[in-house]
TORMARLUM-629754 format. One record per residue (C-alpha): residue in one letter; x, y, z. Coordinates in Angstrom, 3 decimals. Example, Ala and Ser with C-alpha at 12.3 -4.5 7.8 and 13.67 -1.06 7.14 Angstrom:
% TORMARLUM-629754
SITE   tivo          u          v          w
SITE      A     12.300     -4.500      7.800
SITE      S     13.670     -1.060      7.140
% end
This chain:
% TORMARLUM-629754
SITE   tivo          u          v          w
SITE      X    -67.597      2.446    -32.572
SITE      X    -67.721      6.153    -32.645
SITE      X    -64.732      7.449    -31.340
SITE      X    -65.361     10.793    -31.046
SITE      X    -63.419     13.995    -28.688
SITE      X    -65.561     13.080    -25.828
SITE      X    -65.202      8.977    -25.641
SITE      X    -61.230     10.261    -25.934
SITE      X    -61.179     12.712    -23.325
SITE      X    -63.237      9.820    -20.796
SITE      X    -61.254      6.839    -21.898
SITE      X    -57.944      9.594    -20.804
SITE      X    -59.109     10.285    -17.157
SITE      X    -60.336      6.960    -16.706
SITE      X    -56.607      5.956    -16.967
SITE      X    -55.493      8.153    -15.352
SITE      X    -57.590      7.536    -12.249
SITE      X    -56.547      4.033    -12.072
SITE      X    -52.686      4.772    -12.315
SITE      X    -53.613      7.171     -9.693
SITE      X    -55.759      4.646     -7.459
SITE      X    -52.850      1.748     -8.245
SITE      X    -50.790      0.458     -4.699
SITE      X    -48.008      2.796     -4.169
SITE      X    -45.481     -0.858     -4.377
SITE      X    -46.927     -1.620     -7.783
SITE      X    -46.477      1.694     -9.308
SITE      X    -42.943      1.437     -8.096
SITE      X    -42.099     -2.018     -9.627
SITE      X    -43.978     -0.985    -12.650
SITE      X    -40.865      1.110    -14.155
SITE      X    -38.319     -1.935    -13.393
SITE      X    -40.138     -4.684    -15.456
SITE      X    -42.020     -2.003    -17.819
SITE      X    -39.295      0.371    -18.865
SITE      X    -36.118     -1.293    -18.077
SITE      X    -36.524     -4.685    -19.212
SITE      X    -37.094     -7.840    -17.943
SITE      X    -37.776     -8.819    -14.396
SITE      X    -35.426    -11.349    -13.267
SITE      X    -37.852    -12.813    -10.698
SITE      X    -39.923    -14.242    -13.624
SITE      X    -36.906    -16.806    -14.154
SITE      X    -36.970    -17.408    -10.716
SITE      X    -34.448    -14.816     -9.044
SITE      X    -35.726    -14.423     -5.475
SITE      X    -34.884    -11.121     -3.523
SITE      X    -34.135    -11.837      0.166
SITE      X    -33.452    -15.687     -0.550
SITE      X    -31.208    -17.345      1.724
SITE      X    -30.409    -19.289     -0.903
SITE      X    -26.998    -19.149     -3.294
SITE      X    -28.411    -17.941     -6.782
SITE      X    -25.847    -18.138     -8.789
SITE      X    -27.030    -20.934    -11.559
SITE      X    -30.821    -18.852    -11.704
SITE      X    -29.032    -15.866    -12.067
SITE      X    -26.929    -16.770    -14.943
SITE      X    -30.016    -18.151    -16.991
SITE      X    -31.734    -14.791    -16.152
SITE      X    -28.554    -13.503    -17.528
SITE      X    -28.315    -15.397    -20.551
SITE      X    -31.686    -15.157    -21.372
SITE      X    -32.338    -11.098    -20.991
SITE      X    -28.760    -10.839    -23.304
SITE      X    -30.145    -12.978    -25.939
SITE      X    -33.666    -11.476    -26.507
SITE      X    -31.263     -7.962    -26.390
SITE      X    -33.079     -6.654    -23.445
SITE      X    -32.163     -5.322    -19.963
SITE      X    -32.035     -7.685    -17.043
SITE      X    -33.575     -6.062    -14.177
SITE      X    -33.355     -7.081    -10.606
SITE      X    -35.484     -5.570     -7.959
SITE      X    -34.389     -4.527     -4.464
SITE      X    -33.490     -7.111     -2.350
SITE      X    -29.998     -8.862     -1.669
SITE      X    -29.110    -11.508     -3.673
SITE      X    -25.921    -14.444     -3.222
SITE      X    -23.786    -15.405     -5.983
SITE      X    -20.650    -16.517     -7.265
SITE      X    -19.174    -15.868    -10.162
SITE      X    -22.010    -14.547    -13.342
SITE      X    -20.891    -14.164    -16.693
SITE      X    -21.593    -11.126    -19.061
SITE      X    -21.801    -11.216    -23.090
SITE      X    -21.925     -9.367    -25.382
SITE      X    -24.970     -6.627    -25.016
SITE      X    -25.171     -7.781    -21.678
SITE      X    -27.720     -5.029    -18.916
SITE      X    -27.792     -5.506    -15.635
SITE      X    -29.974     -2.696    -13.886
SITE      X    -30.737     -2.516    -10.292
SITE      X    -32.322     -0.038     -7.673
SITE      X    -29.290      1.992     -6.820
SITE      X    -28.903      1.554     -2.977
SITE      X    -31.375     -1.442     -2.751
SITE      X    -30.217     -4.228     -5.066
SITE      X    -27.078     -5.979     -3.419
SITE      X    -25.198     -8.796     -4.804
SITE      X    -23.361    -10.542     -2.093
SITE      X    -20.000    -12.719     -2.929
SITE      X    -20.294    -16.456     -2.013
SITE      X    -16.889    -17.103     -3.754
SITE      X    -14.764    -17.579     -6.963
SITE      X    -12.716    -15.750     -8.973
SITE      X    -14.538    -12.731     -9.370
SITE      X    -18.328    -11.852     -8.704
SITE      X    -18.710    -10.889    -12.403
SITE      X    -16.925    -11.629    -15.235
SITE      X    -17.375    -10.132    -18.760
SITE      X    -15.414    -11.770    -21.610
SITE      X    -15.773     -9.525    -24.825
SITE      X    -18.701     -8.526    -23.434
SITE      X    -19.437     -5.390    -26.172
SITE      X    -21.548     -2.747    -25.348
SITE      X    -22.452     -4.353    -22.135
SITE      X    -23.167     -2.597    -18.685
SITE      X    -24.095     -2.548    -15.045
SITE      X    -26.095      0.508    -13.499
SITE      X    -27.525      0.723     -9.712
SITE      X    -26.021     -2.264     -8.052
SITE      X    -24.074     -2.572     -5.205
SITE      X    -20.883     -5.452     -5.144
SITE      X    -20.236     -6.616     -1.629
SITE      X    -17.296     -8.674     -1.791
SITE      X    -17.917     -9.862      2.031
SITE      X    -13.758     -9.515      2.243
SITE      X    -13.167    -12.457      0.390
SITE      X     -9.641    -13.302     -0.968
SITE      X     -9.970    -13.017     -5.033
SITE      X     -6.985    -14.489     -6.849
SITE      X     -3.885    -12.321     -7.765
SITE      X     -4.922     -9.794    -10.749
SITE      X     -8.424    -10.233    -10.430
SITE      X    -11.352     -7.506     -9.372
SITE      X    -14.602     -8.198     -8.186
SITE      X    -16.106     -7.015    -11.777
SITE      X    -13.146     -8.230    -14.032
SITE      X    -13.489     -7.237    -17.722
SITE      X    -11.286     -8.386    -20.970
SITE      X    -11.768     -7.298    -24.117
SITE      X    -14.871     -4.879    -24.608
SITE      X    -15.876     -2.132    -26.245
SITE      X    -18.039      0.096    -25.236
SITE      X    -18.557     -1.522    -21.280
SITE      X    -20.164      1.407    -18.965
SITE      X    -20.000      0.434    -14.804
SITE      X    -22.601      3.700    -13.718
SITE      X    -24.051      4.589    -10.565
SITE      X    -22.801      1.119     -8.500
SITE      X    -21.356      0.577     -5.487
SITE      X    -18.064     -2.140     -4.717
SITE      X    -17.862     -2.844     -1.404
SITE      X    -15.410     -5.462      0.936
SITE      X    -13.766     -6.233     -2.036
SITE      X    -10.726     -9.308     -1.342
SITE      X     -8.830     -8.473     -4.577
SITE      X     -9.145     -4.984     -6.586
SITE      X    -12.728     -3.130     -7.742
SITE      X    -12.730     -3.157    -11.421
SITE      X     -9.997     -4.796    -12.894
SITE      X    -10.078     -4.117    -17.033
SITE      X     -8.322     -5.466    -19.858
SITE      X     -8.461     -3.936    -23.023
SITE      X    -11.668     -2.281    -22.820
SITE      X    -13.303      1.020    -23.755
SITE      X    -16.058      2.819    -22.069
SITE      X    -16.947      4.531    -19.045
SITE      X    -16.916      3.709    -15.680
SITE      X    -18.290      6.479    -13.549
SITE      X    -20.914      7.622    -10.572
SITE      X    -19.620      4.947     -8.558
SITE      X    -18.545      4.679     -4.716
SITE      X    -15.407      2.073     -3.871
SITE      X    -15.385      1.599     -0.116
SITE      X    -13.022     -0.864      1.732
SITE      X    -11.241     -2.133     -1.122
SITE      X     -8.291     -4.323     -0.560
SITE      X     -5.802     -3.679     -3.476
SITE      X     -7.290     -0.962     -5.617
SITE      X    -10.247      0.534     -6.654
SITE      X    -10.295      0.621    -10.585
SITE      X     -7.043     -1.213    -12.462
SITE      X     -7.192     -0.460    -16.472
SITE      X     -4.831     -2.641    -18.605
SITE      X     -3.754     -1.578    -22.174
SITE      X     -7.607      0.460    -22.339
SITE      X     -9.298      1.496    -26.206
SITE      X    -10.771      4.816    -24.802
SITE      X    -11.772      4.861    -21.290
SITE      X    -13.258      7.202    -19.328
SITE      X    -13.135      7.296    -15.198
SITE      X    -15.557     10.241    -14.082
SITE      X    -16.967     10.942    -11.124
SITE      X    -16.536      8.205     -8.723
SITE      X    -16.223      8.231     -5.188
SITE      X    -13.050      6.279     -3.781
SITE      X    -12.505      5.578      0.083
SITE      X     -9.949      2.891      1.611
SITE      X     -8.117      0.906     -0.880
SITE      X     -4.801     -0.714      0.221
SITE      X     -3.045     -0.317     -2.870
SITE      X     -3.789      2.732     -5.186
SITE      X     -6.859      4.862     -5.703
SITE      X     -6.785      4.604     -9.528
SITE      X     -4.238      3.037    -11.767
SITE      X     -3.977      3.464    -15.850
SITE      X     -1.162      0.715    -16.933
SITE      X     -0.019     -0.088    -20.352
SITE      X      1.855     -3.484    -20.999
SITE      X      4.466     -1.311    -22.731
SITE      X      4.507      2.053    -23.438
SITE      X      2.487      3.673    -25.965
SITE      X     -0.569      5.684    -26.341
SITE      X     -3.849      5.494    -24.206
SITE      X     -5.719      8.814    -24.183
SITE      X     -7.577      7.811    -20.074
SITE      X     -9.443     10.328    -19.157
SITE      X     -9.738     10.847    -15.455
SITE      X    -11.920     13.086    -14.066
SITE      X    -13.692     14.969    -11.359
SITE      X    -13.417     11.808     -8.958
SITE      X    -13.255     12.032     -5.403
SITE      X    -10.402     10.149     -3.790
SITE      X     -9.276      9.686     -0.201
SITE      X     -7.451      7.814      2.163
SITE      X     -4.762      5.777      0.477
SITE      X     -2.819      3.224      2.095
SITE      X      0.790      1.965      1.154
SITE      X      0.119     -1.324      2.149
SITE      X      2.109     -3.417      0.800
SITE      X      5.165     -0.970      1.296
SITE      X      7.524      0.047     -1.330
SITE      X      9.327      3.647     -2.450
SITE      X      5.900      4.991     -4.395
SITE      X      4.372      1.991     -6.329
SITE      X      1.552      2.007     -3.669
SITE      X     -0.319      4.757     -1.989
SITE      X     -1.033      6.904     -4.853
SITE      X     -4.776      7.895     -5.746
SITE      X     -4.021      8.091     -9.128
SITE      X     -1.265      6.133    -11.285
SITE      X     -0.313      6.227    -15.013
SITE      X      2.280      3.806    -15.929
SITE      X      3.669      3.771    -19.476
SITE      X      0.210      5.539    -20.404
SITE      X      0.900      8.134    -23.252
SITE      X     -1.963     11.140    -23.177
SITE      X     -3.758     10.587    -20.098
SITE      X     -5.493     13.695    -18.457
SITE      X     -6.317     14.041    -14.718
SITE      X     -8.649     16.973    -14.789
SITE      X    -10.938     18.436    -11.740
SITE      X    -10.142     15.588     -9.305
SITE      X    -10.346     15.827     -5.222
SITE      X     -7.709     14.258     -3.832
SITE      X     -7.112     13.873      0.248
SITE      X     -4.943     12.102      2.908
SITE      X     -2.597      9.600      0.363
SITE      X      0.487      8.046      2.077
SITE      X      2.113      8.998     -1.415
SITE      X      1.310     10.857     -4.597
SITE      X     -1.709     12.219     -5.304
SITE      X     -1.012     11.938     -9.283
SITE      X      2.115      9.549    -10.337
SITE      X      2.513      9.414    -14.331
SITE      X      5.775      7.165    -14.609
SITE      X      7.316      7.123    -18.100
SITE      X      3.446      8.443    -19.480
SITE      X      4.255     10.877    -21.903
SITE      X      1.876     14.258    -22.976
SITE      X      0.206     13.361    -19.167
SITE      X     -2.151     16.726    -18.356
SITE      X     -2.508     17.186    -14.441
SITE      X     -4.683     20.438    -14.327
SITE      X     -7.526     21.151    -11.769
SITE      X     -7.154     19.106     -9.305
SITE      X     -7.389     19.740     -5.278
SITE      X     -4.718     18.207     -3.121
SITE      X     -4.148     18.065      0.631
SITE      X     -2.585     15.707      3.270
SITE      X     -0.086     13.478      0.735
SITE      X      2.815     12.545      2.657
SITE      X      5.185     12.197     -1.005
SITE      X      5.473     14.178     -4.250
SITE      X      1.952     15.570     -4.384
SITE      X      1.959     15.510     -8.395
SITE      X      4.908     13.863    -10.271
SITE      X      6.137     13.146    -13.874
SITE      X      9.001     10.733    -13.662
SITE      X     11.305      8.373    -15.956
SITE      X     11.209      8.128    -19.617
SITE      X      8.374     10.730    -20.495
SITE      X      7.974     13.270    -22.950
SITE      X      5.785     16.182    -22.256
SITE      X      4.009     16.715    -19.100
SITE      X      1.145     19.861    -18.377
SITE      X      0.783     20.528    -14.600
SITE      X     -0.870     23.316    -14.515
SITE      X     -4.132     25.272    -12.018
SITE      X     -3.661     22.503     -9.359
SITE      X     -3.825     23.202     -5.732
SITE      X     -1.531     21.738     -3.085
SITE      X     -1.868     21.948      0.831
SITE      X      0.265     19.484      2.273
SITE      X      2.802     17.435      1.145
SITE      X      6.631     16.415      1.426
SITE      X      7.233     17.922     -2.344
SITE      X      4.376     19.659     -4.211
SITE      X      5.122     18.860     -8.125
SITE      X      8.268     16.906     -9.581
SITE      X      9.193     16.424    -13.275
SITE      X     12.631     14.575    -12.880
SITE      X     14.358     11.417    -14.283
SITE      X     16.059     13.129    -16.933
SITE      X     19.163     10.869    -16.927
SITE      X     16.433      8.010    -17.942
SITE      X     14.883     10.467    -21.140
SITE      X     12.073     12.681    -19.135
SITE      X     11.632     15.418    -20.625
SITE      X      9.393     18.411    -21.609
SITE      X      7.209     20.194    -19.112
SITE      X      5.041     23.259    -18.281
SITE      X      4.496     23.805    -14.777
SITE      X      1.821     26.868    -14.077
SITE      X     -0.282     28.597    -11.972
SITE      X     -0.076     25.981     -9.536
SITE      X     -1.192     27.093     -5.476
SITE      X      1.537     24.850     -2.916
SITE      X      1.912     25.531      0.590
SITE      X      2.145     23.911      4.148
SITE      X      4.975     21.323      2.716
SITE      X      6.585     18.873      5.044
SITE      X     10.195     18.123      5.799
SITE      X     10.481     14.367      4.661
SITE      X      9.613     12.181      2.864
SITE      X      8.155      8.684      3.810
SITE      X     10.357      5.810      5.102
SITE      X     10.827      3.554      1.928
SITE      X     12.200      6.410     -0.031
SITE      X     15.660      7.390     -0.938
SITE      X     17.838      8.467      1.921
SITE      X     18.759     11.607      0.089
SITE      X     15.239     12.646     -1.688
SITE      X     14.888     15.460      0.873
SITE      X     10.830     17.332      1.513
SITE      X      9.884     20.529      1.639
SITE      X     10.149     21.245     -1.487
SITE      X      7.603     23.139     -3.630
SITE      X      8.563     22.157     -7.389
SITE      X     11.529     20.289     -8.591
SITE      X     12.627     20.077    -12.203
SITE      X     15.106     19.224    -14.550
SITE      X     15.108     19.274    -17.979
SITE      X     13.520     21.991    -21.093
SITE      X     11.145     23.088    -18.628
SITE      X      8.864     26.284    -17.953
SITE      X      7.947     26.988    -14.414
SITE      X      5.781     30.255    -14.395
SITE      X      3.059     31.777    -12.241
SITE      X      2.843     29.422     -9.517
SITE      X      2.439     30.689     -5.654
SITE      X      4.474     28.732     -3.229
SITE      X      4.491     29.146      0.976
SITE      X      5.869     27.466      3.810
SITE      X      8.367     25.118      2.124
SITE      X     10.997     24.302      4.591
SITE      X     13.603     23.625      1.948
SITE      X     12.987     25.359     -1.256
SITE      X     10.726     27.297     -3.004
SITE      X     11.878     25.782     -6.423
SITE      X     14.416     23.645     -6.999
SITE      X     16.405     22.956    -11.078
SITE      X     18.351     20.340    -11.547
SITE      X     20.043     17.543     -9.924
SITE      X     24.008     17.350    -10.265
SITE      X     24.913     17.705    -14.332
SITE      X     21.248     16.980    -14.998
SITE      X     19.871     20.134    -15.880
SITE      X     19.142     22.243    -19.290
SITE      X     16.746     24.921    -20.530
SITE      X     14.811     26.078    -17.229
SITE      X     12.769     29.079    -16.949
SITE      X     11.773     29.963    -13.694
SITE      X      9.699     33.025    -14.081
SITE      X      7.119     34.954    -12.773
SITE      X      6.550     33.002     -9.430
SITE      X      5.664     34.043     -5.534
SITE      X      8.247     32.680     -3.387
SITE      X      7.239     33.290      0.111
SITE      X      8.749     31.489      3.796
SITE      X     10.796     29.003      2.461
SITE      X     14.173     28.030      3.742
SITE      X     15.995     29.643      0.207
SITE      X     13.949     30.986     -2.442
SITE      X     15.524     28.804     -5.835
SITE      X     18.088     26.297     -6.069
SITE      X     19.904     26.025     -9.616
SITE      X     22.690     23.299    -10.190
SITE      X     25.849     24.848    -10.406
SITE      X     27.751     21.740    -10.679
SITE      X     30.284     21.688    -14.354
SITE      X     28.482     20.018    -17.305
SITE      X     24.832     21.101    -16.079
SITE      X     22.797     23.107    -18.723
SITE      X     21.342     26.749    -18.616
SITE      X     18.609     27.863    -16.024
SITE      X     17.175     31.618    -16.402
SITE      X     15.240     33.109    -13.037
SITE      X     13.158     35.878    -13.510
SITE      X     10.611     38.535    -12.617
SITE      X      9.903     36.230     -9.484
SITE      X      8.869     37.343     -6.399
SITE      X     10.882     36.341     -3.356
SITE      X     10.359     36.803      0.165
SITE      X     11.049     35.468      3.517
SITE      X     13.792     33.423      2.699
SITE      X     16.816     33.006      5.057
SITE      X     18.944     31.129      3.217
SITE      X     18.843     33.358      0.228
SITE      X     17.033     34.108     -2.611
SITE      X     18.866     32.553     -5.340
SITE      X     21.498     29.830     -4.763
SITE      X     23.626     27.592     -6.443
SITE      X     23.558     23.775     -5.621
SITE      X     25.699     20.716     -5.679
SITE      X     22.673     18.291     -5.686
SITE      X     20.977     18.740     -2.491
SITE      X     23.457     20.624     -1.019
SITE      X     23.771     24.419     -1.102
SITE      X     27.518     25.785     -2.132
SITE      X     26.818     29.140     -2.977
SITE      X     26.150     32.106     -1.423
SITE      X     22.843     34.116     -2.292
SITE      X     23.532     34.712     -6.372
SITE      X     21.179     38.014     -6.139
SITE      X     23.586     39.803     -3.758
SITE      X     25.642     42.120     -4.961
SITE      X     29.763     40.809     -5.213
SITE      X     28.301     37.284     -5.512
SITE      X     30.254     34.452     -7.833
SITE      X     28.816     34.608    -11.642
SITE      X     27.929     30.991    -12.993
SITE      X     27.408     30.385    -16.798
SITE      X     25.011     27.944    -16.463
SITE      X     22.612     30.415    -14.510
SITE      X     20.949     33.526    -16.084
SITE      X     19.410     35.854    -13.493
SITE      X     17.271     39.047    -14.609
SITE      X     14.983     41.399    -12.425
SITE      X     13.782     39.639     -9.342
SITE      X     11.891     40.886     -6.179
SITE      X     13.081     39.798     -3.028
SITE      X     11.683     40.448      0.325
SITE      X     13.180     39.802      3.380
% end
């Protein structure tokens, strides 16, 4: 045959006329079976069916993982119980148009050392049934590698994504009317959880635990996270949108945070945590905290508007230690804290502190309490408090003045508006002192005051 320019050049456009003359529904399905993998209706998955699907599912399952191929499943709703990942495992749907709905078990999908395996474009509706105690409608133990992208969990009974031991990325997805919380990571290898969208979870928003504490290097990032509920109760283990829990080097970077009945950001004994970027309002707690046995916190370029205490980095007396607290923005505090919490952990307090910490170049306004607060009883040592704005708060800075407290210096800040002083010396929550910046006022060795500004 003589296959020359002009036989090439006709054999071209006649192709392309009849991909351009092909149904519009055919051209559409042609990417899902074509370029994603294999169709799961050719093992005799049935969009729309009435029908549970659980057992046809699984073979499709089984038998896309073992030729090493994506499963796809076209749009349509599908009911199942509980499917079963392995390793190299693809499911890929039509994001927004392929729907798994829950008939019942212990999860909807379980992957057991399912390595390198993932789930893109489908949405989870747990129709609000009850899943058993530490379980999440995807549940996954021991993986490497897993990536959740671009899904949807919906009406889940029990938690979203509940991992184990797993590294990877889950990211791009929306949680909506979750009852515990959205994404749980256990003990994780590298994990990643970017850019997902969480509304209504009963529980937390996000939560990065460690069976004991050590290192885990989560990074969580540029999510979207609101309305938290403190369901169960409690003094702070719920209602937070984002928990680390014995989780050494976690960052929370470039997150929006709204309307938590707690924290916004609660690392508890996670050491080296870096809170930076993030944008709070309406948290009813300590907008961003660092408590018990940590070492090393950054909280630093965050704003906060609204909130019973903006940052705290406390719990010295149980080893916490080591902060930088900078350039955050925290204003429009409230009074109190939630019922639940300690009778005398008063609100309205911009940042708290305790211990061989640097508080520098943050902006604080309308705090009904304090501006800044160092050190609770004898549990303060090395503060710097400099280079701040100070402005409407009840008194500017509160320093322990109590006997066996450590050294706090204040200065270059900027104070103004501030009624009950400027400067003054505390006995925990209670003010003993006078304003230390006027001039006559009782010298205490613990405090070192230099240049400030004050305002009236």
């Amino acid at each position: 045959m003589d296959l020359n320019r002009r036989h090439l050049l006709g054999a071209s456009a006649a192709g392309m006329a009849g991909a351009l003359a092909m149904p519009t529904d055919a051209a559409r399905a042609a990417p899902l079976t074509s370029m994603l993998g294999r169709d799961a209706t050719q093992y005799g998955v049935r969009p729309g069916s009435p029908d549970d699907q659980t057992k046809t599912l699984q073979r499709a399952i089984d038998e896309a993982s073992r030729a090493q191929t994506p499963l796809a499943l076209p749009p349509g709703t599908y009911r199942t119980g509980l499917l079963r990942l392995s390793r190299g495992s693809q499911l890929i749907g039509v994001r927004g148009a392929t729907r798994l709905v829950f008939t019942g078990g212990a999860s909807m999908l379980l992957g057991e050392g399912a390595d390198g395996g993932g789930v893109s474009g489908i949405t989870f509706d747990g129709a609000n049934i009850a899943l058993p105690t530490r379980r999440g409608l995807v549940h996954c133990l021991a993986g490497r590698d897993l990536r959740i992208t671009d899904c949807e969990m919906i009406n889940s009974g029990g938690s979203g994504v509940w991992l184990e031991q797993v590294s990877g990325e889950i990211s791009g997805n929306i949680f909506t009317n979750i009852a515990l919380t959205a994404v749980v990571s256990f003990d994780a290898l590298g994990l990643s959880v970017s850019r997902n969208t969480i509304r209504g979870t009963n529980d937390n928003g996000i939560e990065i635990l460690r069976n004991a504490i050590g290192d885990d290097g989560t990074l969580v990032t540029a999510n979207r996270i609101e309305d938290i509920k403190a369901g169960p109760g409690g003094s702070g283990q719920y209602g937070n949108a984002i928990n680390a829990f014995r989780a050494g080097n976690v960052i929370v970077r470039g997150n929006r945070i709204r309307n938590c009945d707690y924290s916004a950001v609660r690392g508890n004994s996670a050491s080296n945590i870096q809170i930076t970027g993030n944008s709070v309002s309406d948290v009813r707690e300590v907008a961003l905290y660092s408590e018990f046995s940590f070492e090393g916190a950054v909280i630093a370029n965050n704003t906060v508007d609204g909130a019973a205490l903006g940052v705290s980095v406390c719990n010295f007396n149980e080893g916490g230690r080591i902060a930088v607290v900078q350039g955050n923005i925290i204003r429009n505090l409230l009074p109190k804290r939630p019922i639940g919490t300690a009778p005398d952990d008063d609100g309205g307090i911009g940042i708290y502190v305790e211990a061989d910490t640097s508080v520098t170049g943050n902006v604080i306004e309308n705090a009904p309490s304090f501006g800044i607060v160092a050190g609770w009883g004898k549990y303060l040592r090395d503060v710097v408090i400099s280079g701040n704005v100070i402005r409407k708060a009840f008194a500017g800075i509160g320093v322990s003045v109590i006997p066996g407290g450590g050294t706090a210096l204040v200065n270059d800040n900027m104070i103004a508006e501030t009624p009950r002083g400027a400067v003054v010396g505390l006995d925990h929550a209670r003010v003993v002192t006078a304003d230390l910046l006027m001039e006559g006022s009782q010298r205490y060795a613990q405090v070192m005051i230099g240049a400030n500004a004050v305002r009236k």
